[in-house]
Z-matrix of the N, CA and C atoms (Angstrom, degrees):
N
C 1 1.439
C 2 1.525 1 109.09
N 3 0.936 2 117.42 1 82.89
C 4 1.438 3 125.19 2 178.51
C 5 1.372 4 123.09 3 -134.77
N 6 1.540 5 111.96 4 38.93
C 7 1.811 6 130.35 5 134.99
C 8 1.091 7 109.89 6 -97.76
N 9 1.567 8 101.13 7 154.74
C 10 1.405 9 116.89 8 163.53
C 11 1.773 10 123.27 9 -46.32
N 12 1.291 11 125.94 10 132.38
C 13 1.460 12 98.95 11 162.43
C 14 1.829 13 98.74 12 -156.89
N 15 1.027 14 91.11 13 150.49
C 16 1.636 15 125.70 14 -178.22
C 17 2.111 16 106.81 15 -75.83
N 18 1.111 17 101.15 16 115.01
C 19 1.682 18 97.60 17 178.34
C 20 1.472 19 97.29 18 -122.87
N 21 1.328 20 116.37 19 169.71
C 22 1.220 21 151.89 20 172.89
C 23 1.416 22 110.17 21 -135.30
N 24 1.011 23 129.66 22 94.91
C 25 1.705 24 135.37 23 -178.63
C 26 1.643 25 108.21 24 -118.78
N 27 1.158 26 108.78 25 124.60
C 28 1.733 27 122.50 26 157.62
C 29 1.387 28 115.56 27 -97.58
N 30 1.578 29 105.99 28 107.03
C 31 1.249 30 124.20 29 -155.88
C 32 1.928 31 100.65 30 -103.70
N 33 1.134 32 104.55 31 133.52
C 34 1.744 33 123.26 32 -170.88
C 35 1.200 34 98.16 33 -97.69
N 36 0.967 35 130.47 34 151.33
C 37 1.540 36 123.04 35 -172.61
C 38 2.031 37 96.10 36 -178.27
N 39 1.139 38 109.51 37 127.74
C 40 1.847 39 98.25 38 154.89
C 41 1.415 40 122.63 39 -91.95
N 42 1.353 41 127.93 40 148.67
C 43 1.433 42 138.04 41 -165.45
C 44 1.177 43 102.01 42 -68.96
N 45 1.599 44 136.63 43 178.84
C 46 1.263 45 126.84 44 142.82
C 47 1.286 46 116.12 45 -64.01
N 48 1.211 47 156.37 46 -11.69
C 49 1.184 48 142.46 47 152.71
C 50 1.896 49 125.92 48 -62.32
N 51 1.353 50 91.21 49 -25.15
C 52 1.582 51 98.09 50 -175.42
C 53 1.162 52 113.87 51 111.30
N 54 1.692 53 134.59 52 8.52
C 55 1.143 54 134.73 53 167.84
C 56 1.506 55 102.60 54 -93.61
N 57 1.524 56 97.99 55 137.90
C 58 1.443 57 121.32 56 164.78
C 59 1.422 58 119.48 57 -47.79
N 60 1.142 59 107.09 58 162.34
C 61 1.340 60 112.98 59 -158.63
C 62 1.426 61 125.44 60 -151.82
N 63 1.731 62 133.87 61 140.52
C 64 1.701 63 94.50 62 -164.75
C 65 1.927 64 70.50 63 -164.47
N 66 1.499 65 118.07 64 110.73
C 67 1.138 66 138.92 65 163.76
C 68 1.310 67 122.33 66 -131.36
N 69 1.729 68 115.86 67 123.80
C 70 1.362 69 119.89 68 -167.30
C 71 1.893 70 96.68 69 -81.07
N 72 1.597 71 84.28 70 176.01
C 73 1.868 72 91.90 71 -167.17
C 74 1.162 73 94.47 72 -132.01
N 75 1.106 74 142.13 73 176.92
C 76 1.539 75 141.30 74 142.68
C 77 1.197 76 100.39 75 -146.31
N 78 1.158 77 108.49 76 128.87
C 79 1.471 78 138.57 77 -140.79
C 80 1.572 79 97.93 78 -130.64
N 81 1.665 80 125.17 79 117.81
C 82 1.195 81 132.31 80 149.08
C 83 1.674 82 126.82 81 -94.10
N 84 0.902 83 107.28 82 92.28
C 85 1.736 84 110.95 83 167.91
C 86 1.097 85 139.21 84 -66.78
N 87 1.149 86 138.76 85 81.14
C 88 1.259 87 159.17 86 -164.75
C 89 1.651 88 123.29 87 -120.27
N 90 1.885 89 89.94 88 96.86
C 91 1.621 90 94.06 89 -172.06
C 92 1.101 91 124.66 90 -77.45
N 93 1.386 92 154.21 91 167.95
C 94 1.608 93 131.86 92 153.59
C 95 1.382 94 131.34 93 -47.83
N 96 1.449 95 117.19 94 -22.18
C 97 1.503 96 136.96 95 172.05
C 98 1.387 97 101.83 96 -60.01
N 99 1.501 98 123.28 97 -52.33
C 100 1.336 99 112.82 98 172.52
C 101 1.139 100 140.43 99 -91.61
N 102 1.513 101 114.74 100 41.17
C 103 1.635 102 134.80 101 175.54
C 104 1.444 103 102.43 102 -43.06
N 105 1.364 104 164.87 103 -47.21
C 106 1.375 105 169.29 104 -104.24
C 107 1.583 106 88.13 105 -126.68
N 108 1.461 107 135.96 106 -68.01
C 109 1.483 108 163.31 107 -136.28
C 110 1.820 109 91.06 108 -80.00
N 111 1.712 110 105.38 109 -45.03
C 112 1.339 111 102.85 110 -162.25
C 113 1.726 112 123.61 111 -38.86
N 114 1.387 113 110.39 112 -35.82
C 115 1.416 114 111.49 113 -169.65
C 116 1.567 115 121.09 114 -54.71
N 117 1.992 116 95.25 115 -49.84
C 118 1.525 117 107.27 116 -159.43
C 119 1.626 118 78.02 117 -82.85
N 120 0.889 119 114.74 118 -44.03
C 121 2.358 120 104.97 119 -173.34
C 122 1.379 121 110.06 120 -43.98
N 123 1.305 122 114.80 121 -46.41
C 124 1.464 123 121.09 122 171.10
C 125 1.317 124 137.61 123 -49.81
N 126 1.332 125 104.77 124 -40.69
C 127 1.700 126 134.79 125 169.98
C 128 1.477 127 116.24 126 -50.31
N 129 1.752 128 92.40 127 -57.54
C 130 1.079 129 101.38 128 -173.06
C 131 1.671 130 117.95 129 -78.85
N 132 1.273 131 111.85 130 -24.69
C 133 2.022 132 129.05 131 168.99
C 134 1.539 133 96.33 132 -40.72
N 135 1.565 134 101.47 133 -67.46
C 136 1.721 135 115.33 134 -178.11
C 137 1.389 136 109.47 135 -36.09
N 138 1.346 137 129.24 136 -74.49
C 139 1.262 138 142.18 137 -176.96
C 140 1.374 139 111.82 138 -41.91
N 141 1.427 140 130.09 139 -44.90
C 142 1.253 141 135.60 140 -155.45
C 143 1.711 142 77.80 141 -88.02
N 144 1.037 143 140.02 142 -61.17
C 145 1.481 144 136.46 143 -144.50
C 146 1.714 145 102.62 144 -69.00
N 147 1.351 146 114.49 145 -32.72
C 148 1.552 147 119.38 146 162.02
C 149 1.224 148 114.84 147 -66.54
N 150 1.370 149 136.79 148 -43.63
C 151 1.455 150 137.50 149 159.17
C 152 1.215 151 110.49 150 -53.59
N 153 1.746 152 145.03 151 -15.25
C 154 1.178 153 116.32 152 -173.14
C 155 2.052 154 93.06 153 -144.16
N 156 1.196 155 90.45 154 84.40
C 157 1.362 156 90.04 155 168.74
C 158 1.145 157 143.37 156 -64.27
N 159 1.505 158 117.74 157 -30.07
C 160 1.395 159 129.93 158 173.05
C 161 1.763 160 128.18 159 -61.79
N 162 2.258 161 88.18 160 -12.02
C 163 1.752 162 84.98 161 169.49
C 164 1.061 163 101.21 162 -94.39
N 165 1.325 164 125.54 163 136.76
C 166 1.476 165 148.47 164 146.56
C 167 1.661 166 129.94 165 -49.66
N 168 1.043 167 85.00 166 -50.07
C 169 1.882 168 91.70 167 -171.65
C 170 1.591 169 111.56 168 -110.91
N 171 1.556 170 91.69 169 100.22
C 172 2.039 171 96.88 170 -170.40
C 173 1.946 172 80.92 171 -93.04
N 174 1.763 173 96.62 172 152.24
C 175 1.377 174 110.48 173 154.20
C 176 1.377 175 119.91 174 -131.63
N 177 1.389 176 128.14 175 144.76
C 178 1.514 177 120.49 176 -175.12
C 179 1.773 178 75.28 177 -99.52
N 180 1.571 179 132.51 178 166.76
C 181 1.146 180 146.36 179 158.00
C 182 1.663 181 112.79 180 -154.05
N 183 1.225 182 91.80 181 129.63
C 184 1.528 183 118.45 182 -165.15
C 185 1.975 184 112.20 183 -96.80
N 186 1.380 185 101.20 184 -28.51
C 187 1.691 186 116.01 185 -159.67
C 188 1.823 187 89.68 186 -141.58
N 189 1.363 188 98.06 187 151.85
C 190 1.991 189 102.93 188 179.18
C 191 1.602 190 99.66 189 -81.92
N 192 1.144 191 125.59 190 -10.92
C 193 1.053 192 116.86 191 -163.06
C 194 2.135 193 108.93 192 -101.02
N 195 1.639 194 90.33 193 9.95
C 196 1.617 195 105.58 194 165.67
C 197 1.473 196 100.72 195 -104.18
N 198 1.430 197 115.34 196 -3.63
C 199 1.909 198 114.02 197 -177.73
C 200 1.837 199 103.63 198 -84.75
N 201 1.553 200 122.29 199 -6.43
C 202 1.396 201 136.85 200 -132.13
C 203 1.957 202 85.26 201 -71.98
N 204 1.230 203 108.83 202 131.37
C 205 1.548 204 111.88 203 162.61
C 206 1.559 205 123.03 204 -12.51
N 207 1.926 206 88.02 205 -63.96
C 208 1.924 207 95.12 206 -168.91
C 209 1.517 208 107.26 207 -69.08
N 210 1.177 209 128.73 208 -46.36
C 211 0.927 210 147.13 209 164.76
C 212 1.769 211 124.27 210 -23.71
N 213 1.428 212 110.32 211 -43.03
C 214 1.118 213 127.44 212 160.32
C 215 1.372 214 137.88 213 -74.55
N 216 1.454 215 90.40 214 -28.76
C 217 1.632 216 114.46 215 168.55
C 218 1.688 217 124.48 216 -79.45
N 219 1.201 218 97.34 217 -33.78
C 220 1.864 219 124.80 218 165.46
C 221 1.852 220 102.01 219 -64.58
N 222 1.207 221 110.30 220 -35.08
C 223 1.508 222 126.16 221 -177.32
C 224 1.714 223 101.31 222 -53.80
N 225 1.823 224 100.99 223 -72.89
C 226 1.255 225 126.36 224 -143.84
C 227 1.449 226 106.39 225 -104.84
N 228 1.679 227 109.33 226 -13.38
C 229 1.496 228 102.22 227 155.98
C 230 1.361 229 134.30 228 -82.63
């Protein structure tokens, strides 16, 4: 996977209390392979994040290991 790509994820997660939980992400992926791509990928991240106001928690991610479960949950909690 080494294009850029644009996600929309509804992320499940339990609270620290133990209540369920359900927060969307929008997620920019951006590998090092696609250094050239970054500009117009970017443009378009921007645009989408003004079109969708109700997500809260944007991530740019560079490495899979910024995609990591807890990590997302540390994000969106």
């Amino acid at each position: 996977m080494d294009e850029p790509r644009l996600v929309a994820h509804e992320l499940c997660f339990a609270s620290p209390e133990g209540t369920r939980r359900h927060e969307q992400l929008l997620i920019f992926w951006m590998p090092p392979a696609a250094g050239e791509q970054e500009e117009a990928s970017s443009a378009g991240f921007t645009e989408l994040k003004e079109c969708l106001p109700d997500m809260r928690v944007h991530l740019t991610a560079r490495r899979t290991d910024q995609l990591a479960y807890r990590r997302l949950v540390a994000l969106a909690g």
